[in-house]
Structure formats: C-alpha cells, structure tokens
N, C-alpha and C positions, 0 to 999 in steps of 0.2 A: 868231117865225120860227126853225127849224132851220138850222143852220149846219152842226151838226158830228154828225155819228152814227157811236157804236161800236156792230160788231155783233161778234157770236160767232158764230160757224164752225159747227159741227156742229149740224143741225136748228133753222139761219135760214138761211144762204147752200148748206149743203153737206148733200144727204141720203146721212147715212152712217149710219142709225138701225141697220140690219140687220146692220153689222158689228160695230158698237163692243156691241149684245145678244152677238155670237156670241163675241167677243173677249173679253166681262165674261162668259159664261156657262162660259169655256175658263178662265178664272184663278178661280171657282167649282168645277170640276171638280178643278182643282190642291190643291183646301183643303179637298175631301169636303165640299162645298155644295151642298146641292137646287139642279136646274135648274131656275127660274123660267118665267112665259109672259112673252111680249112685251108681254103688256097689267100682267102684275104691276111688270115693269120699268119700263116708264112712269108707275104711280103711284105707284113707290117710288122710283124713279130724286131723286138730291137732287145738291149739291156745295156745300161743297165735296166731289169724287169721294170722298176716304176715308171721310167720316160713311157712305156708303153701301154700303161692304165691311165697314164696323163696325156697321151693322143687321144682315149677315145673318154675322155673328160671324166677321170675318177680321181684328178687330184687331190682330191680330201681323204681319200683312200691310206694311213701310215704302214709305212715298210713293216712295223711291228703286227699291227692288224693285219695285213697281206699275207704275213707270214704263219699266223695262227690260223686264220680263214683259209688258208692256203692247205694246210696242213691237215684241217680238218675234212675239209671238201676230198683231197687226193684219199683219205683213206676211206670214206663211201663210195666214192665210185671209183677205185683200182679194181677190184670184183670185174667189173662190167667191159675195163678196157686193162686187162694187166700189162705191164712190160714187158717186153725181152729183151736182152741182148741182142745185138745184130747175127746173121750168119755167121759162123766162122770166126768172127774178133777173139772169143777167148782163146785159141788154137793161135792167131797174128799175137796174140798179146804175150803167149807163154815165150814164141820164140823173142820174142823182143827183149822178154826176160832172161832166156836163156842167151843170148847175145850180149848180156852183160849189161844192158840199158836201163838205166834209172829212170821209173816209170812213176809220177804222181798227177794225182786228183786233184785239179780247181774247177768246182760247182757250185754254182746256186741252189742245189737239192740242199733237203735237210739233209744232216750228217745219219739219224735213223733211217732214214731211206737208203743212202748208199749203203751203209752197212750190212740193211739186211739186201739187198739187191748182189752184194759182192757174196754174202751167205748162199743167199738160194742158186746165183749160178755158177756157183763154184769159181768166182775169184779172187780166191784167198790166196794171199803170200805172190799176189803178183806186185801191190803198189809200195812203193817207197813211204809212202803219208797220202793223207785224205785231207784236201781243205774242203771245208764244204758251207753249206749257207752264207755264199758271198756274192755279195749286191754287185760291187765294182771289183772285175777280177782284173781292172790295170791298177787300183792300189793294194794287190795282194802277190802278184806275180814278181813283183822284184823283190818283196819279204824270202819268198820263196827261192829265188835263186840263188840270193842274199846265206839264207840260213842253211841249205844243202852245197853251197859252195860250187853252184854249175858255172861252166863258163857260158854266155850269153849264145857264144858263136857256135856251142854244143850242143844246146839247147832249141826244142822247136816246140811249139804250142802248137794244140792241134783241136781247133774247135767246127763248130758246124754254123756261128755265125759273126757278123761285122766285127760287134763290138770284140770276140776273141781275137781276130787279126789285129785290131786296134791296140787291145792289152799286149799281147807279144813283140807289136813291133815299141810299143813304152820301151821296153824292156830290152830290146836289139836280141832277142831270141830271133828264131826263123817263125816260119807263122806258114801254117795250111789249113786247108777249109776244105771241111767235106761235104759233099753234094748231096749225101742222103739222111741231111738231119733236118733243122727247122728253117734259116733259110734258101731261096732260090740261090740258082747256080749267078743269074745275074747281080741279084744283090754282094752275094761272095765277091765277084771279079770288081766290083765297084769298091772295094776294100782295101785289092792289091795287095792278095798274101804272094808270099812265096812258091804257093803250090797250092793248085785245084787236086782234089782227090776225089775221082768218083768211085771206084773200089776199093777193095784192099789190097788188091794185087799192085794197085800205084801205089797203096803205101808200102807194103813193105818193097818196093823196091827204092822208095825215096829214103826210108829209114836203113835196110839193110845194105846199099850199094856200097 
C-alpha cells in the first residue's frame, strides 16, 4: 500500500516543458551553442541539470551562475510561454490527499516559482513540504524520507525523468515515470522504474488500488 509519494514539479504536476526549452535554449545562445529541436532536448535532456550544459560543452557554466541566469531568463519570457498544470492533476492530487497520502515536493525549480505556481493554481494545503532548487535529488530524497519518518516500501517517487527513477530506487522507495513530461517513453524504460504512467487514470489506479 502507498502511503507517502514524492513528486517532482516540472513535467508530472506542472507543464512547463516549452519554457524551461526556451529558457535552456536563451543560456545556449549566451555560450554560442547550436539551438536544438524540442525533440533533441527531450532525448538529451538528463539531471543532474549540469551533466547536460556539460554535453553540449558549457562546462565552465557554475551551478551558482546557471541558477541566477536561469532565473532571470524564466521571468522574461514566462509571458510568452506560461505554465500550467496538467489536465485534471489537481482533482487526482486532492483525492490523493483526501485518501490520506502524504504528498511532497522534490524540484529543481526555485522555491519562488513553485510557490507561486501552487498560489496561482490553487494548490494550497495539498503538499506535506516543498524541497525545491535541488541539483541531485538522490542526495535529498533519503533526508526526506529520513525526516518525515516514511517507510521506503510506502513510499513511491514519481518523476518524468532517468535521473528521478535513479534517486528512488537509492532510496528502495517504488519509482514511476510519466510519459507526458521531458523525457521519452524509451529513455524512461531504459531506467527500469517500477511503473510507466501514460495517464492519470494509470495513476491513480497504481496509487489508489
């Protein structure tokens, strides 16, 4: 039985795919970097975020600089590509709540960004805790299980790419991957989570069963 699920933010709960391309393709233009397609981003897309400025040769690039530059770029052009939520998540998210399930946040976004993201679409008083602006989420996810007291075999991580199956299975949490964030469905099954999700209807039956 699932008790406890961490999810990750961007491309599970929040489709922000079209900014954070425009945003990465704006700090590529800063380094004299070919602009990519949206489908090359997706299959090369990795994290931790720097192994993947360090594929297409911005290793001089600091996580500190990335993170300001980063920061700055997403707030000029959110205007032009804003977020949303996915269909329907916040409706799968409430029952999950109301089912009793201990629901928190591990993201790479800034912490201001999820806050106000959870502001504007009304998902307040669904999460347990917010971890947010984190590089490697396999040396944060056992803090976290650690400090909320879950049991591992409770617990399911629930991201949209490699590296999140990687962090959960650190951790002997369950580990699923969903098809409609940033990477492909093939890249996911090369992972070997415990569970491909292409809708929500699979999840909540994988959570709710």
């Amino acid at each position: 039985m699932i008790k406890n699920i961490i999810f990750d933010w961007s491309g599970v709960i929040l489709d922000d795919l079209l900014i954070v391309y425009e945003v990465v393709m704006a700090i590529f233009l800063k380094f004299d970097v070919r602009r990519i397609s949206l489908e090359e981003f997706k299959r090369e897309w990795e994290q931790p975020y720097m192994k993947f400025y360090e594929k297409y040769g911005i290793g001089r690039l600091t996580r500190e600089e990335e993170v300001n530059l980063y920061g700055s770029l997403y707030k000029s052009i959110k205007s032009k590509y804003p977020p949303k939520v996915y269909l329907n998540i916040k409706e799968v998210l409430q029952k999950f709540k109301k089912a009793g399930i201990n629901i928190v946040v591990l993201s790479s976004n800034l912490r201001e960004t999820i806050l106000s993201d959870i502001e504007e679409f009304g998902l307040q008083g669904i999460f347990k805790e917010i971890n947010s602006d984190v590089h490697d989420k396999a040396e944060v996810i056992y803090e976290i299980i650690k400090r909320n007291k879950f049991n591992p075999e409770e617990t399911i991580f629930i991201g949209d790419t490699a590296h999140e199956v990687e962090a959960g299975k650190s951790a002997n949490t369950k580990t699923a991957a969903v098809t409609w964030g940033y990477n492909n469905e093939e890249k996911l099954r090369a992972a070997n989570p415990d569970f491909i999700i292409h809708n929500l209807e699979e999840l909540e039956s994988i959570i709710l069963k």
